[in-house]
Each structure stands twice: as structure tokens, then as C-alpha cells.
C-alpha positions in Angstrom: 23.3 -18.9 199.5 22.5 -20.4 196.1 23.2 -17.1 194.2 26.5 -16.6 196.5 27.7 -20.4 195.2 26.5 -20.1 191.5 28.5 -16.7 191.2 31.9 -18.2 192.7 31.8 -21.5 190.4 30.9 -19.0 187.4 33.8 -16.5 188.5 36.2 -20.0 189.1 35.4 -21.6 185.6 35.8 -17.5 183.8 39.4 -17.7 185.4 40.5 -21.2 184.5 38.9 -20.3 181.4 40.6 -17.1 181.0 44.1 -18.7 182.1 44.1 -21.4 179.2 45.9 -18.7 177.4 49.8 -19.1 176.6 50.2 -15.5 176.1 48.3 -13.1 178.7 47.3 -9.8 177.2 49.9 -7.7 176.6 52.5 -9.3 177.1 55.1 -10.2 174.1 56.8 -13.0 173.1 60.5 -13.8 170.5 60.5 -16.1 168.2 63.5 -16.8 165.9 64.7 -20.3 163.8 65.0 -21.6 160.3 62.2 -22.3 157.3 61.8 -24.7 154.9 60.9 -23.7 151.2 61.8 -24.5 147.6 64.1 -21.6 147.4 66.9 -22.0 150.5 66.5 -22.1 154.3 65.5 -18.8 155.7 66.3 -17.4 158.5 64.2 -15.5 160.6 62.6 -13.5 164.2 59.9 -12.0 165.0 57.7 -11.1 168.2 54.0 -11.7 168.9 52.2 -9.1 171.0 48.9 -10.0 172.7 46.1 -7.9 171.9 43.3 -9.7 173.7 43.0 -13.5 175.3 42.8 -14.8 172.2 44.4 -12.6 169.1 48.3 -11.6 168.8 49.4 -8.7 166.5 53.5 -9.5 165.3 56.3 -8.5 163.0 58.9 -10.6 161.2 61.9 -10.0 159.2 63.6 -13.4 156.7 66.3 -13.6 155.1 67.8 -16.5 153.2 70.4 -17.7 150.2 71.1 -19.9 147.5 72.5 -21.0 145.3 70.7 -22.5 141.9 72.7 -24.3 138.9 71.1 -23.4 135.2 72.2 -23.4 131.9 76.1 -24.2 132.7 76.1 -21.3 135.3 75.4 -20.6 139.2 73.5 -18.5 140.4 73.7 -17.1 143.8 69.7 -15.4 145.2 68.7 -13.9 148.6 65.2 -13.0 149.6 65.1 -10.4 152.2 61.4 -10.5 153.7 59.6 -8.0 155.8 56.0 -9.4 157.4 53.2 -8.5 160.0 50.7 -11.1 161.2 47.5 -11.5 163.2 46.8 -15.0 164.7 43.8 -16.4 166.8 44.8 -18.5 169.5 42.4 -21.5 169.9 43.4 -22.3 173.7 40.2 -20.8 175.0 37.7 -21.9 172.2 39.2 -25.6 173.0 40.1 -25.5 176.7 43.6 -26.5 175.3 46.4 -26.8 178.8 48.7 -24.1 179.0 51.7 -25.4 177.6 50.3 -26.1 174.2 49.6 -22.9 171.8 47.8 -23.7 168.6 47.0 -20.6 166.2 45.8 -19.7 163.1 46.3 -16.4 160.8 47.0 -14.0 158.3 50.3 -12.2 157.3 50.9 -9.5 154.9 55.0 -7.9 154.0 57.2 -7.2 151.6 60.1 -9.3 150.2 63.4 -8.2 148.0 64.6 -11.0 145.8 67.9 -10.4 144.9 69.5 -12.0 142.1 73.4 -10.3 141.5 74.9 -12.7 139.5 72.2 -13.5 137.1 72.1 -12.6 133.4 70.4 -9.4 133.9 71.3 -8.5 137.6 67.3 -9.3 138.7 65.9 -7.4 142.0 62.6 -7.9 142.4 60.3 -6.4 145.0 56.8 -7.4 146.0 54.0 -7.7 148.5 52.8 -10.7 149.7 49.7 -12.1 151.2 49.4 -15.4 153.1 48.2 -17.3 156.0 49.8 -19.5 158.5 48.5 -22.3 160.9 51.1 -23.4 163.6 51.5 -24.8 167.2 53.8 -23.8 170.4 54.4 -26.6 173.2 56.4 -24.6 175.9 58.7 -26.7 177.9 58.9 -24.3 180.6 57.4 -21.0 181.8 59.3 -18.9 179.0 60.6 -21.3 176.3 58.5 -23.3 173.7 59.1 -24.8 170.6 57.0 -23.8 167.7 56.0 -25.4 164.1 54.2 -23.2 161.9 52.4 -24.2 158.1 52.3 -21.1 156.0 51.7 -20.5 152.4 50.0 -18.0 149.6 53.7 -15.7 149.6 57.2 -15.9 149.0 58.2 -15.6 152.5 58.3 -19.5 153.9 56.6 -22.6 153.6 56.9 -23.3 157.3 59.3 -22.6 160.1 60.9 -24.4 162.9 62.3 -22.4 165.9 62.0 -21.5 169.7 59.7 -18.9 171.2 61.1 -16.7 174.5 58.3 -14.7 176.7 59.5 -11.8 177.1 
């Protein structure tokens, strides 16, 4: 009778354990909103696909323009900005409720910065490397918001925005 108990409190604590994640495995979530970064306000959406209970594989395409004032003359730039990421979702390791999602993680894409009306008609291409640390509080079933810290690339200092499960 002792075995029979031990095994149905360890099977009860794998599944509350196993259900602290915002994101079951594979299933995908959209996220979209606006960035905040030294060069204009980008734009941007992407998706998050779980992998396992605790890591997310995603894509995300930027975009953004401005509008900078040198030497007498404006200058109107766009950064075009295609990204994958990995994150590790801590809600497991922590215990962390449901409707919270905090993450942590890598993202690696390409950006076109786009520079028409300057001097010498600039387009730059590159690839970037960075990392991200960022949070989700859902305020239902399928909608959170989400604030996410990046840095190391040309692609956003941090975004604002909503996440839809899909």
C-alpha cells in the first residue's frame, strides 16, 4: 500500500510539475508589438514553437525607420531584420504559476540597413548575434503580454507587445 501511495504523490507532483509550463510541447505561439532602440521604433512578429517543456525554437522578422538630422541634411534609414531564437523557459526549474512565462536565450539573423538618401546611398547587410531575457504574464488562456531585454545585435534593445497561443 506504501509503494501504491508513494507512486501516485510522485506521478501527482511530475504533472503539476510538468504543467507549470506556459507553452505545452508543440504547440506555437504569435507574438507581434514595437521595440525600443537608439535607431527608431521597430516593428516586429514572430512565433515560438515548443520543442520540449522547457525550450522554444522561433523566427522573427523587424522592420523600422527614421529619420536622423546631420550636417544640415536629413537622413531617412530602415533596418529590415531577419532572426531565429532558442529560449529556456524557467517555469519548471522555479515552479513559476502558469500565467507568468520568464525566459532566457540566444538569437542569431540577418539585418539590411538601408540608408537611400545618404551621401553615398549606404546598404549595409550583416549577421548578428545576441541574447535576450524577457517575461510573459498571460491575462487569459491565449493572450499575454510580453517584455523582453535583448542586446549584442542591431535588431532591438527590447520589445513590448502581446503573445496569441495558437
Amino acid at each position: 500500500m506504501k509503494k501504491v501511495l508513494l507512486l501516485a504523490v510522485l506521478a501527482c507532483m511530475s504533472v503539476v510539475s510538468f504543467s507549470q509550463n506556459s507553452l505545452s510541447t508543440g504547440r506555437t505561439q504569435l507574438n507581434f508589438g514595437v521595440g525600443f532602440s537608439d535607431w527608431g521604433v521597430p516593428l516586429f512578429i514572430g512565433f515560438d514553437h515548443a520543442v520540449s517543456n522547457d525550450v522554444t525554437l522561433g523566427g522573427e522578422l523587424s522592420y523600422r525607420s527614421y529619420r536622423e538630422y546631420w550636417d544640415q541634411y536629413y537622413y531617412d534609414h530602415s533596418i529590415t531584420g531577419i532572426s531565429g531564437n532558442a529560449n529556456y523557459h524557467f517555469n519548471n526549474l522555479f515552479s513559476i504559476p502558469r500565467n507568468w512565462d520568464l525566459y532566457a536565450g540566444l538569437n542569431l539573423g540577418a539585418y539590411i540597413w538601408s540608408s537611400p538618401d545618404a551621401y553615398d546611398g549606404t546598404h549595409t547587410s550583416g549577421l548578428g548575434l545576441g541574447a535576450q531575457v524577457g517575461g510573459r504574464y498571460f491575462i487569459s488562456r491565449k493572450v499575454g503580454l510580453n517584455l523582453e531585454f535583448g542586446g549584442g545585435n542591431a535588431f532591438t534593445n527590447g520589445k513590448f507587445g502581446l503573445t496569441i497561443k495558437l
